[in-house]
PDB file of N, H, CA, C and O in Angstrom:
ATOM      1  N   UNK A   1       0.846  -1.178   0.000  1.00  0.00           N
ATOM      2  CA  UNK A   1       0.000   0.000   0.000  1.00  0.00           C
ATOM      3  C   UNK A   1       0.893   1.243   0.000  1.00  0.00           C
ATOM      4  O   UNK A   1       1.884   1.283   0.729  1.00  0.00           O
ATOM      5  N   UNK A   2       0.570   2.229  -0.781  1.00  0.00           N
ATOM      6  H   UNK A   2      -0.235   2.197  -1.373  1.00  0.00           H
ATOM      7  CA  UNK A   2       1.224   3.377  -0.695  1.00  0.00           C
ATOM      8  C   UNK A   2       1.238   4.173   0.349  1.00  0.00           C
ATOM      9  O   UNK A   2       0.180   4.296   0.965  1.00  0.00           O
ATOM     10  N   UNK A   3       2.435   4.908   0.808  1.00  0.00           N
ATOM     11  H   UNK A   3       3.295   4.808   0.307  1.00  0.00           H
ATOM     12  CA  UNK A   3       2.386   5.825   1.610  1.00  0.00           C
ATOM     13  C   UNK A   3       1.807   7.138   1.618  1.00  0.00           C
ATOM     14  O   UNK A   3       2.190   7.859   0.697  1.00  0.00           O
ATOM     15  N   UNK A   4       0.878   7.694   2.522  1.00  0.00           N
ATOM     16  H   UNK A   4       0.567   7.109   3.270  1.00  0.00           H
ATOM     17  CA  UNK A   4       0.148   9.207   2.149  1.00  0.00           C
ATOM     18  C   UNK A   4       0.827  10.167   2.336  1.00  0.00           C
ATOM     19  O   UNK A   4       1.504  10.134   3.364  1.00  0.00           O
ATOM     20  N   UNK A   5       0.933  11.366   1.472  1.00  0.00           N
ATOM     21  H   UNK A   5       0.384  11.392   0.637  1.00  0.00           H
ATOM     22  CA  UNK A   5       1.297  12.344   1.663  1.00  0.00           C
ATOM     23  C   UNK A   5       0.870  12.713   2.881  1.00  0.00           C
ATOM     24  O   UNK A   5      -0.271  12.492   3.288  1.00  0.00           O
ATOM     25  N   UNK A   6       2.297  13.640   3.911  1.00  0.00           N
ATOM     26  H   UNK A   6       3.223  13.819   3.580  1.00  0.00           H
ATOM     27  CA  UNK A   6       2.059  14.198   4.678  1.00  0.00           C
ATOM     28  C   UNK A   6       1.292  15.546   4.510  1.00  0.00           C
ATOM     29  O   UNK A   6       0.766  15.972   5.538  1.00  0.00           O
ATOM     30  N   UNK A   7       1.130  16.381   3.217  1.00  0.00           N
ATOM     31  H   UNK A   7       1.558  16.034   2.382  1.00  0.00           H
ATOM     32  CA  UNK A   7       0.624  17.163   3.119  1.00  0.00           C
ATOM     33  C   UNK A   7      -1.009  17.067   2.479  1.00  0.00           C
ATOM     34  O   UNK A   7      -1.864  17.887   2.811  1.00  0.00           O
ATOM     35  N   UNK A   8      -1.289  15.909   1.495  1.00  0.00           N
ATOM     36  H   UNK A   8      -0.594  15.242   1.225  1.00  0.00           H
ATOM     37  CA  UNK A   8      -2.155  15.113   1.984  1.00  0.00           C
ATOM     38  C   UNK A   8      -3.475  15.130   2.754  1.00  0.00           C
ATOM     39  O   UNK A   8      -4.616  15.566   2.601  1.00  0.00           O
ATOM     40  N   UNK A   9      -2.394  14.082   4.131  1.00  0.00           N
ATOM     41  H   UNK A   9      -1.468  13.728   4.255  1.00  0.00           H
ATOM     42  CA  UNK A   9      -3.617  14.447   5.163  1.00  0.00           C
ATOM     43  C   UNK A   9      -3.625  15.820   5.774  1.00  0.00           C
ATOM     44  O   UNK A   9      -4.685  16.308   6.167  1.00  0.00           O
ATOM     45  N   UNK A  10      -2.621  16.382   5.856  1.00  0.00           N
ATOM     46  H   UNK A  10      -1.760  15.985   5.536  1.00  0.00           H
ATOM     47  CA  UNK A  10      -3.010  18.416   6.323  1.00  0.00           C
ATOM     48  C   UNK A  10      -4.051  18.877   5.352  1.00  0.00           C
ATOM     49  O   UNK A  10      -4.939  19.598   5.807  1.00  0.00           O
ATOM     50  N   UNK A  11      -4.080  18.489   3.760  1.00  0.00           N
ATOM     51  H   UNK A  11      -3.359  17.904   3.390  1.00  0.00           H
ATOM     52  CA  UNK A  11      -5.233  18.917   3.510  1.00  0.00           C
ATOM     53  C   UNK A  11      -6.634  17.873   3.932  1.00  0.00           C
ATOM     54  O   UNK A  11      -7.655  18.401   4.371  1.00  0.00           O
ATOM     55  N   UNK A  12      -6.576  16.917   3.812  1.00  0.00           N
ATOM     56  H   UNK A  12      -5.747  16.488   3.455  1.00  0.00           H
ATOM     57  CA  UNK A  12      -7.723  16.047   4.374  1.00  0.00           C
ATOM     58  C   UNK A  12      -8.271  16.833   5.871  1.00  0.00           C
ATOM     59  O   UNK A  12      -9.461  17.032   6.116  1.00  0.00           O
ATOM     60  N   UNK A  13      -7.471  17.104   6.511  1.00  0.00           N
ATOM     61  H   UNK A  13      -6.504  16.943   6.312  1.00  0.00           H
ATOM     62  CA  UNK A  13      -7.790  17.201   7.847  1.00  0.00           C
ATOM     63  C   UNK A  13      -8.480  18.817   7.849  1.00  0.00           C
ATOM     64  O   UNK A  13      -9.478  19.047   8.533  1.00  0.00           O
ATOM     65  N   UNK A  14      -7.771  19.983   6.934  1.00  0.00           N
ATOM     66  H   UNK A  14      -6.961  19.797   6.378  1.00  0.00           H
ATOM     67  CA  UNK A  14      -8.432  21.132   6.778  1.00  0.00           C
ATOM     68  C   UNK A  14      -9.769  20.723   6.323  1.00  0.00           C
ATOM     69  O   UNK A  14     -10.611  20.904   7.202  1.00  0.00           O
ATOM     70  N   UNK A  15     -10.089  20.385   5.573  1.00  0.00           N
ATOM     71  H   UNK A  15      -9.405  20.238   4.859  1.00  0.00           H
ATOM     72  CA  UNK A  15     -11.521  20.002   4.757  1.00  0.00           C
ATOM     73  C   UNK A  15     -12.692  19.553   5.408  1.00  0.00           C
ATOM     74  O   UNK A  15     -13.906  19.720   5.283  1.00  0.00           O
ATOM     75  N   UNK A  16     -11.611  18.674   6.444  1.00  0.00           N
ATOM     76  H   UNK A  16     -10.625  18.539   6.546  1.00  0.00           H
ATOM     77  CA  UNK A  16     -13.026  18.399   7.299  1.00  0.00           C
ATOM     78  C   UNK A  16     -13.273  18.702   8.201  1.00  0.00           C
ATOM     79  O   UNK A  16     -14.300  18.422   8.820  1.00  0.00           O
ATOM     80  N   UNK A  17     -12.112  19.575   8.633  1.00  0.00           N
ATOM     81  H   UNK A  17     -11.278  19.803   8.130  1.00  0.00           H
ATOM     82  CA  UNK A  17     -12.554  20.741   9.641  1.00  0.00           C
ATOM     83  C   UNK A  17     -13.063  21.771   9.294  1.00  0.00           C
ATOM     84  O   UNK A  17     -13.594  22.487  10.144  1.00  0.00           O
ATOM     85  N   UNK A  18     -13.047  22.101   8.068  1.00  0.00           N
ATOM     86  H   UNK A  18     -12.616  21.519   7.378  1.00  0.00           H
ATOM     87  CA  UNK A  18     -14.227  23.270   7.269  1.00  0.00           C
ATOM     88  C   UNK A  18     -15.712  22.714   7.779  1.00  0.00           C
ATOM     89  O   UNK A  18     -16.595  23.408   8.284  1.00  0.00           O
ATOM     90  N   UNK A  19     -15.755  21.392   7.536  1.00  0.00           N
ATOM     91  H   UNK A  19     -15.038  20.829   7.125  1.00  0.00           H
ATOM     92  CA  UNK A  19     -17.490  21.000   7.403  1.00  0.00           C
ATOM     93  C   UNK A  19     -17.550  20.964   8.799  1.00  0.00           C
ATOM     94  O   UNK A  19     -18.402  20.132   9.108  1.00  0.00           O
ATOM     95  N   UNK A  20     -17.033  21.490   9.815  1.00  0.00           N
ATOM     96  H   UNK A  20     -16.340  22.166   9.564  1.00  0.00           H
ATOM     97  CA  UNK A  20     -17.936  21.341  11.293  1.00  0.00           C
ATOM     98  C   UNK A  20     -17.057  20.221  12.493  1.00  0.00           C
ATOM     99  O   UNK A  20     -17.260  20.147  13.705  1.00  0.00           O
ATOM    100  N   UNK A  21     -15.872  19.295  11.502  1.00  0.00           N
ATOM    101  H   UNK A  21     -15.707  19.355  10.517  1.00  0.00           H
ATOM    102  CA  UNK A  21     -15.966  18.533  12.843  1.00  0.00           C
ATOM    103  C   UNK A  21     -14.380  19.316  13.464  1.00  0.00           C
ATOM    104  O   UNK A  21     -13.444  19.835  12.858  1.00  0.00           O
ATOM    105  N   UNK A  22     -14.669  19.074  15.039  1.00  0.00           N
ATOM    106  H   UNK A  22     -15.431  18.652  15.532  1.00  0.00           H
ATOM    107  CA  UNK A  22     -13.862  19.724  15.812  1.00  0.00           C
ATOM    108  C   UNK A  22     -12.292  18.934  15.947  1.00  0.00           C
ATOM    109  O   UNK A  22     -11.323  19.595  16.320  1.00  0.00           O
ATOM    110  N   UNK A  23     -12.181  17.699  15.660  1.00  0.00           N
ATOM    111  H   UNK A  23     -12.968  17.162  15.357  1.00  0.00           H
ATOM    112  CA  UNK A  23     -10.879  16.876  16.012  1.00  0.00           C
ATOM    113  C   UNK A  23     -11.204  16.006  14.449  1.00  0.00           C
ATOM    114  O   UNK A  23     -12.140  15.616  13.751  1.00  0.00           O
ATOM    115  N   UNK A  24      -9.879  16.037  14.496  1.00  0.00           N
ATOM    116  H   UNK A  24      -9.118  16.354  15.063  1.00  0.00           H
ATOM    117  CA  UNK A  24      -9.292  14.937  13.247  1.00  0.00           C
ATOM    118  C   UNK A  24      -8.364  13.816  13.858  1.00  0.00           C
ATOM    119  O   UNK A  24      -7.357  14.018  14.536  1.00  0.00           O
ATOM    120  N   UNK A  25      -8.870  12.651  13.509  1.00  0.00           N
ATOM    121  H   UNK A  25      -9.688  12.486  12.958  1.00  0.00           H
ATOM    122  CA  UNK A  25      -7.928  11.741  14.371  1.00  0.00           C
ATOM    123  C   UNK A  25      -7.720  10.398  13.029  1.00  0.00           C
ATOM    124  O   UNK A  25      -8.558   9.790  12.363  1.00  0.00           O
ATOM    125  N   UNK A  26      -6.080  10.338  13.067  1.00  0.00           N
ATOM    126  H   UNK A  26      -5.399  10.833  13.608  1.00  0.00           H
ATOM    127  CA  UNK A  26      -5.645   9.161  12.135  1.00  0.00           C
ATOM    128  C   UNK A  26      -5.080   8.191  12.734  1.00  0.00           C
ATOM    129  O   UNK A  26      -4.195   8.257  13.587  1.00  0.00           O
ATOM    130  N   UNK A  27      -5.613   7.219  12.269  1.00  0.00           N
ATOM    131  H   UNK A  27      -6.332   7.166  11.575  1.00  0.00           H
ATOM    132  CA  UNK A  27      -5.547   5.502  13.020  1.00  0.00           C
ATOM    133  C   UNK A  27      -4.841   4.419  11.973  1.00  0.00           C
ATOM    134  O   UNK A  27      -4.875   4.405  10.742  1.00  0.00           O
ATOM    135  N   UNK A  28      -4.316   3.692  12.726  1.00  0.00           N
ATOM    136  H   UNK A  28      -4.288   3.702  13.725  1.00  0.00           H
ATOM    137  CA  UNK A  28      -3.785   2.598  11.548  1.00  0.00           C
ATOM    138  C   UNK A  28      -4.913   1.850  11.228  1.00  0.00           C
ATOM    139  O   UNK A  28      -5.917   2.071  11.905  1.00  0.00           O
ATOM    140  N   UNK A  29      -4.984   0.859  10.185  1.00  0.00           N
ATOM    141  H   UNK A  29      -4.168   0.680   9.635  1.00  0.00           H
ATOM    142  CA  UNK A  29      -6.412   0.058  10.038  1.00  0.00           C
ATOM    143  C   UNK A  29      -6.419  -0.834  10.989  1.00  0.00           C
ATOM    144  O   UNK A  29      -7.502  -1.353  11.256  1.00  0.00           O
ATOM    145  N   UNK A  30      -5.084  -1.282  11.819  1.00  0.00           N
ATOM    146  H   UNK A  30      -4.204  -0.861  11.602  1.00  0.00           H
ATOM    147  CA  UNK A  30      -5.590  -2.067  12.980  1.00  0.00           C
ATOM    148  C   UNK A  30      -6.518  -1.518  14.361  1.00  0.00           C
ATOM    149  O   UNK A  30      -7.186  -2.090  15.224  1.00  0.00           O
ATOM    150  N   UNK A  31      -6.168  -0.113  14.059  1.00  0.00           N
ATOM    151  H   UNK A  31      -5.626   0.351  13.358  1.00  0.00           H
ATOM    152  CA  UNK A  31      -6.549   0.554  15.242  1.00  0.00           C
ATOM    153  C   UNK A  31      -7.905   0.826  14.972  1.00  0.00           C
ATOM    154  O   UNK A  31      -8.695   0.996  15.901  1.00  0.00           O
ATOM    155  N   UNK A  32      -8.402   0.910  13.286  1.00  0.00           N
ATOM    156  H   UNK A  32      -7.760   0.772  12.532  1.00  0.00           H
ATOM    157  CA  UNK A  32      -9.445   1.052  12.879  1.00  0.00           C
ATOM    158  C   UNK A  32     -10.515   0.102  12.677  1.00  0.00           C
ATOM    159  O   UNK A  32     -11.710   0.396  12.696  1.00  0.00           O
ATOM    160  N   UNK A  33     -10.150  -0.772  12.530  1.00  0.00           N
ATOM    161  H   UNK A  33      -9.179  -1.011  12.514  1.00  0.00           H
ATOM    162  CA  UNK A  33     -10.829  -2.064  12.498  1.00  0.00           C
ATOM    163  C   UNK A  33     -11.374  -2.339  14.481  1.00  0.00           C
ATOM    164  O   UNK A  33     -12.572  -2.541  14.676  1.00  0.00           O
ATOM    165  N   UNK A  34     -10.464  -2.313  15.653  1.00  0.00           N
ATOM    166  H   UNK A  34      -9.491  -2.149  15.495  1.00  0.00           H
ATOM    167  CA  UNK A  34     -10.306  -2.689  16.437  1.00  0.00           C
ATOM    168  C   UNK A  34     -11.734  -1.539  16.969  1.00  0.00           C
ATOM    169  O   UNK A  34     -12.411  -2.121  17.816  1.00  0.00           O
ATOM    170  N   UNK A  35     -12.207  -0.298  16.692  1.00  0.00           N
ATOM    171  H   UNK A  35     -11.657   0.175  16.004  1.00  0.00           H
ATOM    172  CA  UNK A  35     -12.679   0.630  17.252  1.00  0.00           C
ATOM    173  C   UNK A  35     -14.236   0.227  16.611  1.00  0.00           C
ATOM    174  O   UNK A  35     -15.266   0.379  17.268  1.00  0.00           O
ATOM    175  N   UNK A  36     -14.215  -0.150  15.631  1.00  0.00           N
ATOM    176  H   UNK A  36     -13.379  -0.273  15.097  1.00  0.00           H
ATOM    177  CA  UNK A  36     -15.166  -0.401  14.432  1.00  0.00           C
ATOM    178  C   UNK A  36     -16.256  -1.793  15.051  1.00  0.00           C
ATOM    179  O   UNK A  36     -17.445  -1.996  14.802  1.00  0.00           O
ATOM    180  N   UNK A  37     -15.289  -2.586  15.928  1.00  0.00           N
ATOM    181  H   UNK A  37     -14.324  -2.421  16.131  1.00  0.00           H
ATOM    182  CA  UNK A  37     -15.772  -4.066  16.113  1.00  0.00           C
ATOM    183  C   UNK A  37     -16.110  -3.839  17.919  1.00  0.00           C
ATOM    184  O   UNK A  37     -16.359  -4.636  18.824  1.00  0.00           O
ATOM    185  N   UNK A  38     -16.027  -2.978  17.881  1.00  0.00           N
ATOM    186  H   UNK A  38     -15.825  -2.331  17.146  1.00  0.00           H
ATOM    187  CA  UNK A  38     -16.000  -2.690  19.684  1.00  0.00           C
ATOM    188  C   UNK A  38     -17.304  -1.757  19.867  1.00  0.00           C
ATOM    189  O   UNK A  38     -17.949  -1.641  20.909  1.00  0.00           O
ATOM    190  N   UNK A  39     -17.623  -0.945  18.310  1.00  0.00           N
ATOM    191  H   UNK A  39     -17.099  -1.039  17.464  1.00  0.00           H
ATOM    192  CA  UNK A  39     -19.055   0.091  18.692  1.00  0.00           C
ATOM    193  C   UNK A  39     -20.088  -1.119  17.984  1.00  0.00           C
ATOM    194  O   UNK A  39     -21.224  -1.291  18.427  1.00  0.00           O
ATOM    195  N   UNK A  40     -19.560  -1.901  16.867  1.00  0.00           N
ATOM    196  H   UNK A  40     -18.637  -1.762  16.507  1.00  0.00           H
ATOM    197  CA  UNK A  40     -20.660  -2.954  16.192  1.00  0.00           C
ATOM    198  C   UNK A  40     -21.259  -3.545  17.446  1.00  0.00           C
ATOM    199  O   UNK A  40     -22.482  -3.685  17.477  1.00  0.00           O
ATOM    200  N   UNK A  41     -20.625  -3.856  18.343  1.00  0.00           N
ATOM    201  H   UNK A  41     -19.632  -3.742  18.318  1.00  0.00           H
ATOM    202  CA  UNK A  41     -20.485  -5.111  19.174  1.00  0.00           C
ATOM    203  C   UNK A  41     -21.989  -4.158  20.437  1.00  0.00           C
ATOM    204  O   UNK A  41     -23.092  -4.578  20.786  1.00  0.00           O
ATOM    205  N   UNK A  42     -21.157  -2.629  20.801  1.00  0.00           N
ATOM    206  H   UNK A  42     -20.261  -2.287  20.518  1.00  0.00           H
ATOM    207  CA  UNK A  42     -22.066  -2.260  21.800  1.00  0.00           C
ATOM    208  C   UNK A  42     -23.521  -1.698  21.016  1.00  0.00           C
ATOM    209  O   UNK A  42     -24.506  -2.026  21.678  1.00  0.00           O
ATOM    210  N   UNK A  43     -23.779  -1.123  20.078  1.00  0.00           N
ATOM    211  H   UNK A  43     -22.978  -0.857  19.540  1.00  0.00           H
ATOM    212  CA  UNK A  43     -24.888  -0.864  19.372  1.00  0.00           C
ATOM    213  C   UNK A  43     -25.619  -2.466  19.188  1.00  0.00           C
ATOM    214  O   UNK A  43     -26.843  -2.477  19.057  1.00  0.00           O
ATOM    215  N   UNK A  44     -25.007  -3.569  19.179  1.00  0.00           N
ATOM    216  H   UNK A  44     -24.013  -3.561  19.286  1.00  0.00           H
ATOM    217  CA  UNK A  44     -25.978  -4.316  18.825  1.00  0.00           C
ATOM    218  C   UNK A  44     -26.731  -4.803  20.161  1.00  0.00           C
ATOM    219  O   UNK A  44     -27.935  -5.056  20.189  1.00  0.00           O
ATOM    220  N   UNK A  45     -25.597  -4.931  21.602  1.00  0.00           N
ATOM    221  H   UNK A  45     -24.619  -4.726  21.579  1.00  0.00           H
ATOM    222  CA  UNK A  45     -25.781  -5.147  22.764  1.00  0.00           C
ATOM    223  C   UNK A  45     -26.803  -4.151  23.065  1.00  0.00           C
ATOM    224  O   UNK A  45     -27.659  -4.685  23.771  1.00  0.00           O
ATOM    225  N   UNK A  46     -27.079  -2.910  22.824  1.00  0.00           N
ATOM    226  H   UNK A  46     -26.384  -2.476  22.251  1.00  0.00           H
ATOM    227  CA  UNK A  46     -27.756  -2.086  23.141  1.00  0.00           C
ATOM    228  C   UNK A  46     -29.496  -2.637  22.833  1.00  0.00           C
ATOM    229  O   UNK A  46     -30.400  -3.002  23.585  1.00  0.00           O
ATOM    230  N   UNK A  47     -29.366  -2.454  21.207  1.00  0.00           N
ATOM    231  H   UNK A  47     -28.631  -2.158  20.596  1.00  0.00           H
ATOM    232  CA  UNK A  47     -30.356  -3.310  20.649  1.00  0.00           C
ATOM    233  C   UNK A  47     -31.213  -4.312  21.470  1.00  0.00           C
ATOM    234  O   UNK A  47     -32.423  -4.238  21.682  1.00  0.00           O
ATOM    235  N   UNK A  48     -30.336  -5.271  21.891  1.00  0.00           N
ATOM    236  H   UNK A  48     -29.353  -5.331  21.719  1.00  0.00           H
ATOM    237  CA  UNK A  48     -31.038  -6.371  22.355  1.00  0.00           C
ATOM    238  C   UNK A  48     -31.846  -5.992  23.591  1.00  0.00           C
ATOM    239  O   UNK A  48     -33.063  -6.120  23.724  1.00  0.00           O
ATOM    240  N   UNK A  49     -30.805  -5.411  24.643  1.00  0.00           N
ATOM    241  H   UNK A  49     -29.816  -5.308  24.535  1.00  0.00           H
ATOM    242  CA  UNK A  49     -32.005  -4.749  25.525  1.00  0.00           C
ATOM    243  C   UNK A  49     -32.704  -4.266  25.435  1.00  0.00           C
ATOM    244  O   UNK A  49     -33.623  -4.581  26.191  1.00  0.00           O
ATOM    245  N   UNK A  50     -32.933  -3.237  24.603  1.00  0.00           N
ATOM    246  H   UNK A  50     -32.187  -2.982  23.989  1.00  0.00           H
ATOM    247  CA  UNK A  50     -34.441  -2.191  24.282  1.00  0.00           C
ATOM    248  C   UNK A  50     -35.320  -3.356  23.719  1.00  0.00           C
ATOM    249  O   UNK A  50     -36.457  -3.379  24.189  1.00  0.00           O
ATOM    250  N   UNK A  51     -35.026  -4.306  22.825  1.00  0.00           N
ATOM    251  H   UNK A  51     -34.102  -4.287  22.443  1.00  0.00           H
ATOM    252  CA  UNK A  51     -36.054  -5.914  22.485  1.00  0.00           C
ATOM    253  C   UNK A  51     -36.602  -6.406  23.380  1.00  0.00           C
ATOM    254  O   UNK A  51     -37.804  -6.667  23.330  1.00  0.00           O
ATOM    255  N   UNK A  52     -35.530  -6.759  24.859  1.00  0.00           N
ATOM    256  H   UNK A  52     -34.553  -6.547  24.899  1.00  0.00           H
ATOM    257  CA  UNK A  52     -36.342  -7.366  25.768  1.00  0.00           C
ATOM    258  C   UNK A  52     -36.322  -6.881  26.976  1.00  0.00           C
ATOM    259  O   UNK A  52     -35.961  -7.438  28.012  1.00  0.00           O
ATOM    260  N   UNK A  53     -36.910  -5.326  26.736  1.00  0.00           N
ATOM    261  H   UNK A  53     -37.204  -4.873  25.894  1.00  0.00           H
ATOM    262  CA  UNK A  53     -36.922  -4.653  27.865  1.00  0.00           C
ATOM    263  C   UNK A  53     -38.911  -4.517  28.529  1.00  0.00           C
ATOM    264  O   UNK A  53     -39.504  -4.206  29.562  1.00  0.00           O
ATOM    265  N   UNK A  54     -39.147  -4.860  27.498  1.00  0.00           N
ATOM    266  H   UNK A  54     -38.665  -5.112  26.659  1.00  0.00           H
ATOM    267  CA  UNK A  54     -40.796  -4.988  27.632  1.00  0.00           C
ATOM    268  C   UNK A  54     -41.449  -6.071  26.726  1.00  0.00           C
ATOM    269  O   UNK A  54     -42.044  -6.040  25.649  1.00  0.00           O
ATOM    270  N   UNK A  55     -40.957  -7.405  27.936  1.00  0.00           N
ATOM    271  H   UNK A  55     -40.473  -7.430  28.811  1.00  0.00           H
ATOM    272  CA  UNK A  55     -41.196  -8.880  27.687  1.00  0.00           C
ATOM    273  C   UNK A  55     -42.634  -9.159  27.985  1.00  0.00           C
ATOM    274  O   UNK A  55     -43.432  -9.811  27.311  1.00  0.00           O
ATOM    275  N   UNK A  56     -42.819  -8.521  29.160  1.00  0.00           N
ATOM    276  H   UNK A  56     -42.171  -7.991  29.707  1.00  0.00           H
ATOM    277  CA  UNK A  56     -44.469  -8.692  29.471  1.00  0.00           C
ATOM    278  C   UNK A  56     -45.090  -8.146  28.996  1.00  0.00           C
ATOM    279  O   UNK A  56     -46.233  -8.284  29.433  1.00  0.00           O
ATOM    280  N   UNK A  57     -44.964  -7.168  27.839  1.00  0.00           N
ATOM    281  H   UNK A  57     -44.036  -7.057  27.484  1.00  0.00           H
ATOM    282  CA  UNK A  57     -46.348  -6.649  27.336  1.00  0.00           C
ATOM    283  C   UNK A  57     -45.911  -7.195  26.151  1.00  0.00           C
ATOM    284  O   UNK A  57     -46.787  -6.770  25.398  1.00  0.00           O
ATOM    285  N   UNK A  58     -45.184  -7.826  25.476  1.00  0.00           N
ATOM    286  H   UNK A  58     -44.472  -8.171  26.088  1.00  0.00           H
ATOM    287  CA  UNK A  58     -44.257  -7.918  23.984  1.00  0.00           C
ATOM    288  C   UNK A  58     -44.067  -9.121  23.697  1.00  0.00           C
ATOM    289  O   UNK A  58     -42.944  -8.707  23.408  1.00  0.00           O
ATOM    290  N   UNK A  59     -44.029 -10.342  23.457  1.00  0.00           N
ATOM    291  H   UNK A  59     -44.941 -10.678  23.691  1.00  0.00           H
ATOM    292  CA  UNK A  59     -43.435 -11.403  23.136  1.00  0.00           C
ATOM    293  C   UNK A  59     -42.195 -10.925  22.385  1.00  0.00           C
ATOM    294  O   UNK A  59     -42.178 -11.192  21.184  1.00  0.00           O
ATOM    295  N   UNK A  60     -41.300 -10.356  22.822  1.00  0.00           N
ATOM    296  H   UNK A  60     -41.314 -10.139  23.798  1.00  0.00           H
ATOM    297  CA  UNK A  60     -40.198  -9.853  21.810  1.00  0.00           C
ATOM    298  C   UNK A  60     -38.795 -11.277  21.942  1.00  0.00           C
ATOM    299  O   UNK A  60     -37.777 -11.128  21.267  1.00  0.00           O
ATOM    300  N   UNK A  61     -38.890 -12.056  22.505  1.00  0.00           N
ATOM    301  H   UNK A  61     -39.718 -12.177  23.053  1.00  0.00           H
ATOM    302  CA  UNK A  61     -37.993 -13.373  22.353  1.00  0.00           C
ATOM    303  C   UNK A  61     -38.071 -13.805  21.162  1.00  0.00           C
ATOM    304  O   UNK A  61     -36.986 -14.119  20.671  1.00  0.00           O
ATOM    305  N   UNK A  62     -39.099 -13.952  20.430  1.00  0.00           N
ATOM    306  H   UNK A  62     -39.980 -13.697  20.828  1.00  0.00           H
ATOM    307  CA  UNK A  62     -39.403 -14.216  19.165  1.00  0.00           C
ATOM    308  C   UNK A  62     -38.719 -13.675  17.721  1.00  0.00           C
ATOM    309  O   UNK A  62     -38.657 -14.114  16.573  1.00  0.00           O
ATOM    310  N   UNK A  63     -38.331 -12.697  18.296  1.00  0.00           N
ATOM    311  H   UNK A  63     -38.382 -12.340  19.229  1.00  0.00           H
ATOM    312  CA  UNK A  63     -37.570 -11.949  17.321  1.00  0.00           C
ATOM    313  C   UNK A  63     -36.055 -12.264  17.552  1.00  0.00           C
ATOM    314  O   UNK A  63     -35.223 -12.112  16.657  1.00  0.00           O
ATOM    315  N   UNK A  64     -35.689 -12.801  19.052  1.00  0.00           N
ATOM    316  H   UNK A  64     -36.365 -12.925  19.779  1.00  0.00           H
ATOM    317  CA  UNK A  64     -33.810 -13.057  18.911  1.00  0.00           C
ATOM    318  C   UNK A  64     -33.746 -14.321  18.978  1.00  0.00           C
ATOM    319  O   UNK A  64     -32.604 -14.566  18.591  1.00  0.00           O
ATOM    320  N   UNK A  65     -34.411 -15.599  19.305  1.00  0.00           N
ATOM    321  H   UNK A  65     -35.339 -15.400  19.619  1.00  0.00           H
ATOM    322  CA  UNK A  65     -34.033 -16.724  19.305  1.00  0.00           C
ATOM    323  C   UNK A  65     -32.772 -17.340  18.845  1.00  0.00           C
ATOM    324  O   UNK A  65     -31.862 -17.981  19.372  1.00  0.00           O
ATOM    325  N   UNK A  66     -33.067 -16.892  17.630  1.00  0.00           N
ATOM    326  H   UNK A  66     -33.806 -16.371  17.203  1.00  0.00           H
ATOM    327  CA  UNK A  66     -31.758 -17.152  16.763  1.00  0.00           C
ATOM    328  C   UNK A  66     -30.555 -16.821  17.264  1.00  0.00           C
ATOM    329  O   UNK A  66     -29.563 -17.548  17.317  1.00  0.00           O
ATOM    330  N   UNK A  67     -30.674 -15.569  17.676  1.00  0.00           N
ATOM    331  H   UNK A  67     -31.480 -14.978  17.633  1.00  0.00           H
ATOM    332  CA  UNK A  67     -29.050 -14.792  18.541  1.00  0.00           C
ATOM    333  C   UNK A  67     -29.183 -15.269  19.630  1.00  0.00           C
ATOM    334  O   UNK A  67     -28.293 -14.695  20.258  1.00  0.00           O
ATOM    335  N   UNK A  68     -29.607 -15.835  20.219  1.00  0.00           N
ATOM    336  H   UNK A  68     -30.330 -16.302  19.709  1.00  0.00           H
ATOM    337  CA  UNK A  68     -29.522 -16.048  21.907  1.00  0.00           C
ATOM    338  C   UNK A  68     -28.892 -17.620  21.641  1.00  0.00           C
ATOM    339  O   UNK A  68     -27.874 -18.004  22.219  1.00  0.00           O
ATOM    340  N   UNK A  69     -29.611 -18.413  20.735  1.00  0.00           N
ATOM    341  H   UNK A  69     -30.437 -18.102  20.266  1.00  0.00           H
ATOM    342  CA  UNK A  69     -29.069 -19.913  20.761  1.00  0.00           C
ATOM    343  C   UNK A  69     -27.877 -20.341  19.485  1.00  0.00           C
ATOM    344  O   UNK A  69     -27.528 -21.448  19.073  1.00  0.00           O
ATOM    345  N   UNK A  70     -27.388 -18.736  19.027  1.00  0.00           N
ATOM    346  H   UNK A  70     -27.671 -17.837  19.361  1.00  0.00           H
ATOM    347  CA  UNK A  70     -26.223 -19.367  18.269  1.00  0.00           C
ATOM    348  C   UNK A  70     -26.246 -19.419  16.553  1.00  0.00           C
ATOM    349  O   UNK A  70     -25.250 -19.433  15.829  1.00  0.00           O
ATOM    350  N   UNK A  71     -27.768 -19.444  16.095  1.00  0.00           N
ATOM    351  H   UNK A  71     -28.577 -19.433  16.683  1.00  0.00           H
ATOM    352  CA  UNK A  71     -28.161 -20.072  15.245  1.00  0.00           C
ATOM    353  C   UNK A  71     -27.757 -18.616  14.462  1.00  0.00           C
ATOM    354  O   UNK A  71     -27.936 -18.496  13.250  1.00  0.00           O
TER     355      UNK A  71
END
């Protein structure tokens, strides 16, 4: 894989600090991958509770079976 210009990302990083965001942060793809599989992981954990957070009014088991036993 090629190496990026250092000037490059100074412009990458101006650009998108034009559109609003306050920090620019560059990661290796291990570091990127590693951050990527850690929010997949809590957004889906999240998910599941709001599913079976209202079991007694909901049959909502019905909908994770599958994730709960693997399948």
């Amino acid at each position: 894989m090629k190496k990026i210009k250092r000037k490059n990302l100074e412009l990458l990083s101006e650009i998108v600090k034009l559109m609003g965001f306050k920090k620019v942060s560059f990661l290796t793809a291990q570091e990127h991958d590693e951050i990527i599989a850690f929010t997949r992981s809590a957004t889906h954990a999240i998910a599941v509770s709001l599913v079976n957070s209202d079991s007694e009014k909901y049959d909502t088991n019905r909908f994770i079976r599958g994730f709960l036993s693997g399948i």
